[in-house]
N, C-alpha and C positions, 0 to 999 in steps of 0.2 A: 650516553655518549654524544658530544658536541658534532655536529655534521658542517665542514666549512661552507661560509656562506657561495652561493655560484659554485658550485662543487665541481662543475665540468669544467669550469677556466681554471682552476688553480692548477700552480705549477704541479703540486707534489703527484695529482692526479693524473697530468702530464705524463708523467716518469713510472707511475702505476702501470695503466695503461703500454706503456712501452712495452714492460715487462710482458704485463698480460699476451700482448698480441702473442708472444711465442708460444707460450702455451695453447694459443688457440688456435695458432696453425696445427699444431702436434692433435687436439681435438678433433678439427678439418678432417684427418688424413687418417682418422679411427672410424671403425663404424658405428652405428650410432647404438648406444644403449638407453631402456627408461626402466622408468620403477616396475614391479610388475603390477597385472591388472588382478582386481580385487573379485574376485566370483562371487556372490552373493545366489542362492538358489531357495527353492523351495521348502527345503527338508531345513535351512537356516533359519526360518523365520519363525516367531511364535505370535498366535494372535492375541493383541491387546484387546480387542472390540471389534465392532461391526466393521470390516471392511479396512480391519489397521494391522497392519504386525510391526511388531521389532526385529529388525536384524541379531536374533541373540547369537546366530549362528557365525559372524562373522569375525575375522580376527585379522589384525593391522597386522601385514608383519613392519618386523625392523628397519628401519630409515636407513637406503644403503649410503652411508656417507662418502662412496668412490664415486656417484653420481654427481653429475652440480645440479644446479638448484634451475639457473638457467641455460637454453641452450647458444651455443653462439651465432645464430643468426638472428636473435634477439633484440630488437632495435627498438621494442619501442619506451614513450617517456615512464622516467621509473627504473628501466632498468641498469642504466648505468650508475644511478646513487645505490639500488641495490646490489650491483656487483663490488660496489666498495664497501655495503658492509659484511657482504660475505666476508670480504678480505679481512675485516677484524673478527671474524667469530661471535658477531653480534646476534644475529636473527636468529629464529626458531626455525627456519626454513618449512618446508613442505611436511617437519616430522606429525604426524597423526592425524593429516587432512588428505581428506578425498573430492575427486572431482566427478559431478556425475550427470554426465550428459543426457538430458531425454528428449533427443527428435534421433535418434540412432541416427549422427552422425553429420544430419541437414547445417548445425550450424553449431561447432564445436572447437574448444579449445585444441592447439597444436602439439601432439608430443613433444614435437620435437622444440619447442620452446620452455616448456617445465619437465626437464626429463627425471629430475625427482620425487614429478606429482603422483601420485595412486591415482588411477582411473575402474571407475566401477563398470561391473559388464553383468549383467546379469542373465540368467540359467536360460535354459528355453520353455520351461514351465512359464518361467514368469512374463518373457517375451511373449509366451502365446495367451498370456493373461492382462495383454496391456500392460504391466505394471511398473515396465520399464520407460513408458513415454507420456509425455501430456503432462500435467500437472503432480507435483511430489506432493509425497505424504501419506502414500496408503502404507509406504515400508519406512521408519524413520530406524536412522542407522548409530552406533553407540559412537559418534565419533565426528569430528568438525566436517560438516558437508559442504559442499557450495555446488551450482549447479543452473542448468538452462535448460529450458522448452521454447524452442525458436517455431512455435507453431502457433494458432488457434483456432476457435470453431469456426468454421467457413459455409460449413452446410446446414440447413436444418431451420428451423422455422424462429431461433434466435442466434444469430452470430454473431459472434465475440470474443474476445483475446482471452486469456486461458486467466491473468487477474481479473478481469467482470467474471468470470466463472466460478471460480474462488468466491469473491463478494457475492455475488446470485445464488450462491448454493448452497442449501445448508449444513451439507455436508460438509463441505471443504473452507465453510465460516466457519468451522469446528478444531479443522485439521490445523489450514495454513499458523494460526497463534502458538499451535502447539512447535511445530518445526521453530518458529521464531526463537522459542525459547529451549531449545533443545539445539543451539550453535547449526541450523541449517541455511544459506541463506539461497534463495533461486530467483532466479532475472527471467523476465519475460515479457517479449516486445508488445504495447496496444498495440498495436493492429489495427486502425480505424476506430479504437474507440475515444483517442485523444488528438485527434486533429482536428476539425473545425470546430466539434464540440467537444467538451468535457463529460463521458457517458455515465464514468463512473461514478457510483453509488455514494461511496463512501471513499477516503483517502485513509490509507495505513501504512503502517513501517514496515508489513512484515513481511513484504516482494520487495524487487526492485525490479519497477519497469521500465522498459527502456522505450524511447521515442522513437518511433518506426515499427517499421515488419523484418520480416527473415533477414539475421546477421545485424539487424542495428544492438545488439544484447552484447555482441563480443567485447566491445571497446569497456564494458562496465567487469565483464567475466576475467579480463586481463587484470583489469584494473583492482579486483576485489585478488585474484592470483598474489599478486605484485604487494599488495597492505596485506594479507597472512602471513604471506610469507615475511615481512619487514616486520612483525611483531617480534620483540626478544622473548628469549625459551620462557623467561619468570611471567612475563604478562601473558605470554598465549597457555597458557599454563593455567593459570588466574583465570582469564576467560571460560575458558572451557568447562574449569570447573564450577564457575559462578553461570554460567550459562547466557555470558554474554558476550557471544563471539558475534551474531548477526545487529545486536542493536550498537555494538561498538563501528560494526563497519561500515553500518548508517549513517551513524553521526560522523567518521571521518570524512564517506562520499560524500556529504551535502557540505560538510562543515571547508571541504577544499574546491567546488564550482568555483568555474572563472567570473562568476556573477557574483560571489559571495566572498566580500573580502575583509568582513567583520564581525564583529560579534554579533551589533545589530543587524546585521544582514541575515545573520543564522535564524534570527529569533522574525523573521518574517516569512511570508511565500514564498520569494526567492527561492531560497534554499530547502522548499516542499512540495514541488508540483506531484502532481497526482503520477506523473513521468518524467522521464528527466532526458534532455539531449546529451547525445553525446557527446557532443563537441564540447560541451562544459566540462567534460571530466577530468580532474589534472593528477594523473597517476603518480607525478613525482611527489607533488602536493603531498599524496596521501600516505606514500609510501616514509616521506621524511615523516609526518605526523607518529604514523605508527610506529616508528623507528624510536620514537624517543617516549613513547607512553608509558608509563611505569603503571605496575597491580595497584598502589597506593591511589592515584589519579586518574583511578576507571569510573567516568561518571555510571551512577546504577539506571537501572531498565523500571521507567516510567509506570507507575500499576496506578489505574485508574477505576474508580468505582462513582456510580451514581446516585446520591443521599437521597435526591428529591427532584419527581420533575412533574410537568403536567401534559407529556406524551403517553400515547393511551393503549391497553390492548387493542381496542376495538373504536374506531375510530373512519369517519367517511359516509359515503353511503351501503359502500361494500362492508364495511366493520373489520377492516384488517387491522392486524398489528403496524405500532409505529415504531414502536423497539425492537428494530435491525437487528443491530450488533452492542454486545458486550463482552468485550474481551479487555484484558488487564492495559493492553498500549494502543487501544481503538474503542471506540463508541462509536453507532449510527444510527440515527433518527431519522424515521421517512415522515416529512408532513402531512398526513390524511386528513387532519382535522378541518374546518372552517374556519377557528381560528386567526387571528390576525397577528399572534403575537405568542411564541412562548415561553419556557423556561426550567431550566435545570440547574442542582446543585452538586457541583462534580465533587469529590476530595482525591488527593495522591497519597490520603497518608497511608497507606499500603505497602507506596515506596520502601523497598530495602535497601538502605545504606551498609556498601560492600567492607567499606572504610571508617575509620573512627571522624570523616571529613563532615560536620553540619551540612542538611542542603537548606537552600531553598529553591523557591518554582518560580517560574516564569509561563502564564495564561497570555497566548498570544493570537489574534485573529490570524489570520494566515491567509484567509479566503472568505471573502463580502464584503458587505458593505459595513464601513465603519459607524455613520451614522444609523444601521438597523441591527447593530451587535451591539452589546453590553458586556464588559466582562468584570465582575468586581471580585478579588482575590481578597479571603478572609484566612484566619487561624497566625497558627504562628509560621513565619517565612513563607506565607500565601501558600499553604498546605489544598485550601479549596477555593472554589470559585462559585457566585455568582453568575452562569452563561443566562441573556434575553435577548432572542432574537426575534426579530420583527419578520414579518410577510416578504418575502424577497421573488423579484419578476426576472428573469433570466436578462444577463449580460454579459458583455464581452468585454474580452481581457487580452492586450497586446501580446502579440507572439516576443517570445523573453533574449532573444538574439535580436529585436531589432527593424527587424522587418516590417514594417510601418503596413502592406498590403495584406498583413496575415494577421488574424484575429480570432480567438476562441470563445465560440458558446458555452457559456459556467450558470448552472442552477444550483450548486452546493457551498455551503459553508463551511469553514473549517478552521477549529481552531485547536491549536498547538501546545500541549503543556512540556516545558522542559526543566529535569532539576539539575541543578546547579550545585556540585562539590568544592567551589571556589577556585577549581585550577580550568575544569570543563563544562561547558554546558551538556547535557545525556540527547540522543536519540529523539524524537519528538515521537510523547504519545499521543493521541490529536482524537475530536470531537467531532462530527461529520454532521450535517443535518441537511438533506437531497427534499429538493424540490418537484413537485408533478408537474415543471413546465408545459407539460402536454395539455395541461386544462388551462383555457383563458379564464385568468379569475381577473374582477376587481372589488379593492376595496376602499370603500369611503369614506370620510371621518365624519361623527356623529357628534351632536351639540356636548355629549358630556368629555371631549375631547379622545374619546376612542376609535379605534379604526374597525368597520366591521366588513363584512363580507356582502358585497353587494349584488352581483354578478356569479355567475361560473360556468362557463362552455364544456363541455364533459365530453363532443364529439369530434377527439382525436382522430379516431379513423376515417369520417367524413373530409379533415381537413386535410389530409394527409400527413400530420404532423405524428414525427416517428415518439414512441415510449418504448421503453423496455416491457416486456411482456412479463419478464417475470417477478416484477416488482408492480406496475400498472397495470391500468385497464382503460378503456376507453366505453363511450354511453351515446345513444344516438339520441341527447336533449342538452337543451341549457337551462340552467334554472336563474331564474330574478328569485333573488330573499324577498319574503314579504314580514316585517317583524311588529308587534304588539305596537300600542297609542306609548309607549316612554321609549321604542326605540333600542328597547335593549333585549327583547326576548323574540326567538327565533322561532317563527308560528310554520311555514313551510314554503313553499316554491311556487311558484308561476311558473311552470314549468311549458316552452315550447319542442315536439318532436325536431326533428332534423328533417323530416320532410313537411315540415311547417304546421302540422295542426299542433292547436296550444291548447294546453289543458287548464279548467279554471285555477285550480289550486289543487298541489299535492304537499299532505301536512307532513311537519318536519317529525321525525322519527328518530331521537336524541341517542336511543341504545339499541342497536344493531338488535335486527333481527331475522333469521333464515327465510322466517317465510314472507318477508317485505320484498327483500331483490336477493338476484341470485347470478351468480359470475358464472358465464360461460366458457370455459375453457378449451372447446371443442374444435377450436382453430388458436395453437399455441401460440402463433406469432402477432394475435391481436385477442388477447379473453374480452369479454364484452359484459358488461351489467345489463343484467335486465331487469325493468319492474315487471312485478308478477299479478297475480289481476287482484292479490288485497287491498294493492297502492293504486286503487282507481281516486280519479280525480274527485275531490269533495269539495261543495259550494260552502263560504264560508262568509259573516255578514259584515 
């Protein structure tokens, strides 16, 4: 259905509106009714796995159609294009979506503005099991969720907003993809982990975090309200059962920012921050988009696999894994290595095309340096790519409103695969690769035009420079490379203590091993490496 353009000036809307008003004084002067709430308890749930159940116990009831959709005190943008399409019996309204609050109540959608939404409540078993607040996904429910945690971790020897938690843990690196794909979508404020600096790990689709703390998440929770509900009954239909209610609602929130007024603007940073302001958010934007998206032009949900790379299980001195994450719409690589340079070979062709529409892809940096990223897209319609990325030293990136005084600290790369149906660009599934800015490294270039590792300060906690604890570790030494007569083979370290005694040489030790050094994790908000007494200094000629 065609939406006139400027919808709030035309006449005819005018004379709608007139109408309207009387019915909603008659509204006014009734008391207020909503849908009812959804119980969800104990004795409903069945465990899939460790620490997971399904709601099999749970049942929607029927959409009472005497309800409206919104309530009339309802002002904000958005709602008056969707109160004209109610008026044509266009949308799918609130029929089979729930909303489901977890900070019990701190910072939550309004009845009395979606009085035909379902709102979940859950039993007192599960309230006294946590299960109702903090981060979703130990209960995933048969049915379109959307939902906030207006909270994060504040105490305790690592704090952090409830997405670095998610990302940090391996549990809920497990969980959150699955909800993604399963029509769940949840908002949850950084907190301090995206203001002067960039903390997080890795960047993904499958939160949406909002910029700020307590109540900065509402303007995006109205706003994702307001695009459900503006979907017609055929496409939210389509979605739900293709399972792609949260990655469509992605791509409409980024694809309508007031920053983002192009194609080529979608297909950059812009329209990806790791968080997003809310003042960027333009509900009507989104609610028109969705209003007019047909089953046939639903771009599909990004699935991405890694053919070949040269990130390593065991890698550092510590010998940790560098393979984060792999999940179908995120990858994430943590750089351990000494390395100066690496590389992987992604594909999308996993991608399921929902429609008989050809795709192709679009490999887009999103986040770095262009000069120290590569991206060379190979197959047919750039199905994979070529990603090489260089050694990158932490920088700053202008605050995206403007603000010339405000400037964010970023150590992570990011780049963006999105496929293309030819009417949409889909959801961006994106490549992440975090940097240990906490260690001074440098590297140098070498006569046969390579870049090697020259330097590297390991003592974080001496400096006071902060790491995430549970990704890092910090060392009380720096080591000087010392490498063979060609310059190209890495024989071991000069290694100076932090309280200045320097050791002659400690030989380089290629494949990790337990009884070399050993992480101490006995004070969680700083684990610490130590050499153990096989790694004594040895004279070398």
């Amino acid at each position: 259905m065609d939406i006139p353009d400027r919808f709030c000036q035309s006449n005819d809307m005018h004379r709608w509106l007139s109408l309207f008003s009387l019915t909603l004084a008659a509204v006014w002067l009734a008391p207020p009714t909503y849908a009812d709430e959804i119980t969800i308890t104990k004795q409903g749930l069945t465990r899939i796995n460790q620490g997971i159940w399904a709601a099999t116990g749970l049942t929607l009831p029927e959409t009472d159609t005497n309800l409206p959709i919104l309530g009339p005190a309802n002002k904000q943008d958005g709602v008056r294009l969707l109160r004209f399409l109610m008026s044509k019996n266009a949308i799918n309204g609130f029929n089979q979506i729930i909303y489901d609050n977890r900070d019990r109540g701190h910072s939550s959608l309004k009845l009395a503005d979606y009085p035909a939404l379902a709102h979940l409540k859950y039993g007192p078993e599960l309230k006294s099991d946590n299960l109702d607040a903090g981060l979703a996904g130990r209960i995933v429910f048969p049915a379109v969720v959307f939902g906030n945690s207006s909270t994060a971790v504040t105490n305790g020897p690592a704090p952090r907003s409830l997405p670095r938690l998610a990302m940090t843990n391996p549990f809920w690196r497990q969980i959150t993809p699955m909800l993604y794909a399963n029509n769940h979508i949840y908002v949850y404020p950084e907190h301090r982990d995206h203001d002067d600096a960039d903390l997080y790990p890795i960047n993904w689709p499958y939160t949406i975090i909002s910029q700020g703390s307590s109540g900065s998440d509402k303007v995006f929770l109205n706003a994702i309200a307001l695009t459900l509900a503006a979907l017609p009954a055929d496409t939210f239909v389509f979605l739900r059962e293709t399972g792609l209610i949260a990655p469509t609602v992605q791509m409409i929130l980024r694809r309508n920012l007031k920053s983002v007024s192009s194609r080529e603007d979608y297909l950059t940073g812009t329209a990806h921050p790791a968080a997003f302001q809310g003042r960027l958010v333009q509900a009507g934007r989104m609610v028109e988009q969705a209003s007019k998206l047909r089953p046939e032009d639903v771009p599909p949900l990004v699935q991405l696999r890694v053919i070949q790379e040269d990130f390593l299980p065991s890698a550092g001195l510590a010998g940790l894994d560098e393979r984060f994450l792999d999940t179908p719409a995120a990858i994430g690589r943590i750089w351990r290595s000494f390395a100066s340079k690496r590389e992987l070979l992604v594909t999308a062709e996993d991608t399921k095309a929902h429609t008989d529409k050809p795709l192709t892809f679009e490999w887009r940096l999103l986040r770095g340096d262009p000069e120290r990223v590569s991206i060379e897209p190979q197959g047919p319609g750039g199905r994979e790519a070529k990603i090489r990325i260089d050694w990158h030293d932490p920088w700053t990136e202008p605050d995206p409103l403007g603000d010339q005084s405000k400037t964010r600290r970023m150590s992570r790369v990011d780049v963006g695969v999105f496929a293309n149906n030819g009417v949409h660009d889909s959801a961006p599934a994106m490549i992440s690769i975090d940097f240990p800015e906490h260690q001074l490294r440098q590297y140098e270039g070498h006569e046969d035009g390579q870049m090697r590792l020259s330097k590297i300060d390991y003592d974080a906690k001496g400096r006071g420079a902060y790491f995430d604890p549970l990704i890092y570790w910090t060392a009380a030494w720096a080591d000087t490379a010392r490498y063979d007569e060609s310059g190209t083979k890495l024989l071991g370290w000069d290694r100076v203590s932090a309280d200045g005694v320097s050791a002659d040489f400690v030989s380089h030790i290629p494949q990790y091993k337990s009884k070399d050094y050993e992480l101490d994790v006995s004070d969680i908000s700083a684990p610490i490496l130590r050499a153990l007494k096989d790694v004594a200094p040895v004279e070398t000629e």
